[in-house]
C-alpha positions, -999 to 999 in steps of 0.1 A, spaced: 0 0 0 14 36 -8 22 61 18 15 98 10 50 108 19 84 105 27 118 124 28 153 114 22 184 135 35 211 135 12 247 137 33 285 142 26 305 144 -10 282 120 -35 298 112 -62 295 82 -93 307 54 -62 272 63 -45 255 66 -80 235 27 -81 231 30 -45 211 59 -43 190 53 -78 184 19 -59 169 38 -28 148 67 -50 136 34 -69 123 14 -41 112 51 -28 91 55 -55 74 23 -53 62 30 -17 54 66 -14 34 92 -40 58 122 -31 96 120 -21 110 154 -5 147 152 -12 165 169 19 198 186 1 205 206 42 236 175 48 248 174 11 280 189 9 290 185 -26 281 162 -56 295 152 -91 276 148 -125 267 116 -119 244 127 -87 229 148 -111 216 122 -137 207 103 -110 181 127 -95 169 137 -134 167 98 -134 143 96 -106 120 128 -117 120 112 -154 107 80 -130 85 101 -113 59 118 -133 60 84 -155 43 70 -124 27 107 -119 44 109 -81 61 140 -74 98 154 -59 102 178 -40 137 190 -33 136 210 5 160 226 25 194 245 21 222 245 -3 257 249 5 281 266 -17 303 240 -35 263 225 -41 258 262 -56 286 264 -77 280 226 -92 243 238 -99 261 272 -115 283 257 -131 257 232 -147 235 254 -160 207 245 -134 207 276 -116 213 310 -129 234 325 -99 252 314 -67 237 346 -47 199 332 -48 183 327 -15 185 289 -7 149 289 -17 153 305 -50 182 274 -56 157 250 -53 128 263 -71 153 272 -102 169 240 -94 134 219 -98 121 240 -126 153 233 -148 147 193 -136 110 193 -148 114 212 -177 141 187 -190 121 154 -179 
Protein backbone atom coordinates (compact mmCIF):
# COMPACT_ATOMS: atom_id res chain seq x y z
CA UNK A 1 0.00 0.00 0.00
CA UNK A 2 1.37 3.55 -0.80
CA UNK A 3 2.24 6.10 1.81
CA UNK A 4 1.51 9.82 1.00
CA UNK A 5 5.03 10.78 1.93
CA UNK A 6 8.41 10.52 2.72
CA UNK A 7 11.83 12.39 2.77
CA UNK A 8 15.27 11.42 2.17
CA UNK A 9 18.39 13.48 3.45
CA UNK A 10 21.15 13.46 1.17
CA UNK A 11 24.66 13.66 3.29
CA UNK A 12 28.53 14.21 2.55
CA UNK A 13 30.45 14.41 -1.02
CA UNK A 14 28.16 11.98 -3.47
CA UNK A 15 29.77 11.19 -6.22
CA UNK A 16 29.52 8.20 -9.30
CA UNK A 17 30.73 5.44 -6.19
CA UNK A 18 27.19 6.30 -4.47
CA UNK A 19 25.46 6.61 -7.98
CA UNK A 20 23.55 2.69 -8.09
CA UNK A 21 23.10 2.99 -4.49
CA UNK A 22 21.08 5.88 -4.32
CA UNK A 23 19.00 5.33 -7.83
CA UNK A 24 18.44 1.87 -5.93
CA UNK A 25 16.86 3.76 -2.82
CA UNK A 26 14.83 6.75 -5.02
CA UNK A 27 13.59 3.40 -6.93
CA UNK A 28 12.26 1.39 -4.10
CA UNK A 29 11.23 5.12 -2.78
CA UNK A 30 9.12 5.46 -5.49
CA UNK A 31 7.37 2.28 -5.32
CA UNK A 32 6.17 3.03 -1.65
CA UNK A 33 5.40 6.64 -1.40
CA UNK A 34 3.41 9.22 -4.02
CA UNK A 35 5.83 12.23 -3.13
CA UNK A 36 9.63 11.97 -2.14
CA UNK A 37 11.04 15.43 -0.46
CA UNK A 38 14.68 15.19 -1.22
CA UNK A 39 16.46 16.90 1.88
CA UNK A 40 19.79 18.59 0.09
CA UNK A 41 20.49 20.62 4.16
CA UNK A 42 23.57 17.55 4.79
CA UNK A 43 24.77 17.39 1.14
CA UNK A 44 28.03 18.91 0.95
CA UNK A 45 29.03 18.50 -2.60
CA UNK A 46 28.10 16.16 -5.58
CA UNK A 47 29.51 15.15 -9.10
CA UNK A 48 27.61 14.84 -12.53
CA UNK A 49 26.72 11.60 -11.94
CA UNK A 50 24.39 12.66 -8.67
CA UNK A 51 22.94 14.83 -11.07
CA UNK A 52 21.62 12.18 -13.69
CA UNK A 53 20.66 10.28 -10.98
CA UNK A 54 18.07 12.73 -9.51
CA UNK A 55 16.87 13.72 -13.45
CA UNK A 56 16.66 9.82 -13.39
CA UNK A 57 14.26 9.58 -10.56
CA UNK A 58 11.96 12.79 -11.69
CA UNK A 59 12.02 11.23 -15.35
CA UNK A 60 10.70 8.04 -13.01
CA UNK A 61 8.55 10.07 -11.26
CA UNK A 62 5.91 11.84 -13.31
CA UNK A 63 6.01 8.35 -15.45
CA UNK A 64 4.25 7.00 -12.45
CA UNK A 65 2.72 10.65 -11.95
CA UNK A 66 4.38 10.86 -8.13
CA UNK A 67 6.07 13.99 -7.40
CA UNK A 68 9.84 15.38 -5.87
CA UNK A 69 10.21 17.78 -4.00
CA UNK A 70 13.68 19.04 -3.29
CA UNK A 71 13.62 20.96 0.48
CA UNK A 72 16.00 22.61 2.48
CA UNK A 73 19.42 24.53 2.11
CA UNK A 74 22.17 24.54 -0.29
CA UNK A 75 25.66 24.86 0.52
CA UNK A 76 28.11 26.57 -1.66
CA UNK A 77 30.27 23.98 -3.51
CA UNK A 78 26.31 22.52 -4.05
CA UNK A 79 25.77 26.24 -5.59
CA UNK A 80 28.56 26.42 -7.65
CA UNK A 81 28.01 22.62 -9.25
CA UNK A 82 24.29 23.81 -9.86
CA UNK A 83 26.14 27.15 -11.48
CA UNK A 84 28.33 25.66 -13.15
CA UNK A 85 25.74 23.24 -14.73
CA UNK A 86 23.47 25.41 -15.97
CA UNK A 87 20.69 24.49 -13.37
CA UNK A 88 20.67 27.61 -11.55
CA UNK A 89 21.29 30.95 -12.94
CA UNK A 90 23.44 32.54 -9.88
CA UNK A 91 25.17 31.39 -6.71
CA UNK A 92 23.73 34.64 -4.69
CA UNK A 93 19.91 33.16 -4.82
CA UNK A 94 18.32 32.70 -1.53
CA UNK A 95 18.46 28.90 -0.65
CA UNK A 96 14.89 28.89 -1.70
CA UNK A 97 15.35 30.52 -5.03
CA UNK A 98 18.20 27.40 -5.60
CA UNK A 99 15.67 24.99 -5.26
CA UNK A 100 12.83 26.32 -7.06
CA UNK A 101 15.27 27.25 -10.25
CA UNK A 102 16.93 23.95 -9.42
CA UNK A 103 13.38 21.88 -9.80
CA UNK A 104 12.10 23.98 -12.60
CA UNK A 105 15.29 23.26 -14.82
CA UNK A 106 14.67 19.27 -13.55
CA UNK A 107 11.03 19.29 -14.81
CA UNK A 108 11.42 21.20 -17.69
CA UNK A 109 14.05 18.69 -19.04
CA UNK A 110 12.09 15.41 -17.89
Amino acid sequence: MESDTTTIKLTGDLSISDAADLKSKFLLLLQEYNTINIDMSGLEDFDAAIIQILFATCIQAKKEKKNIEFKGSVVQPVRRKMFLSGLIDSMELTDEAVLQQFTRKIRVAT
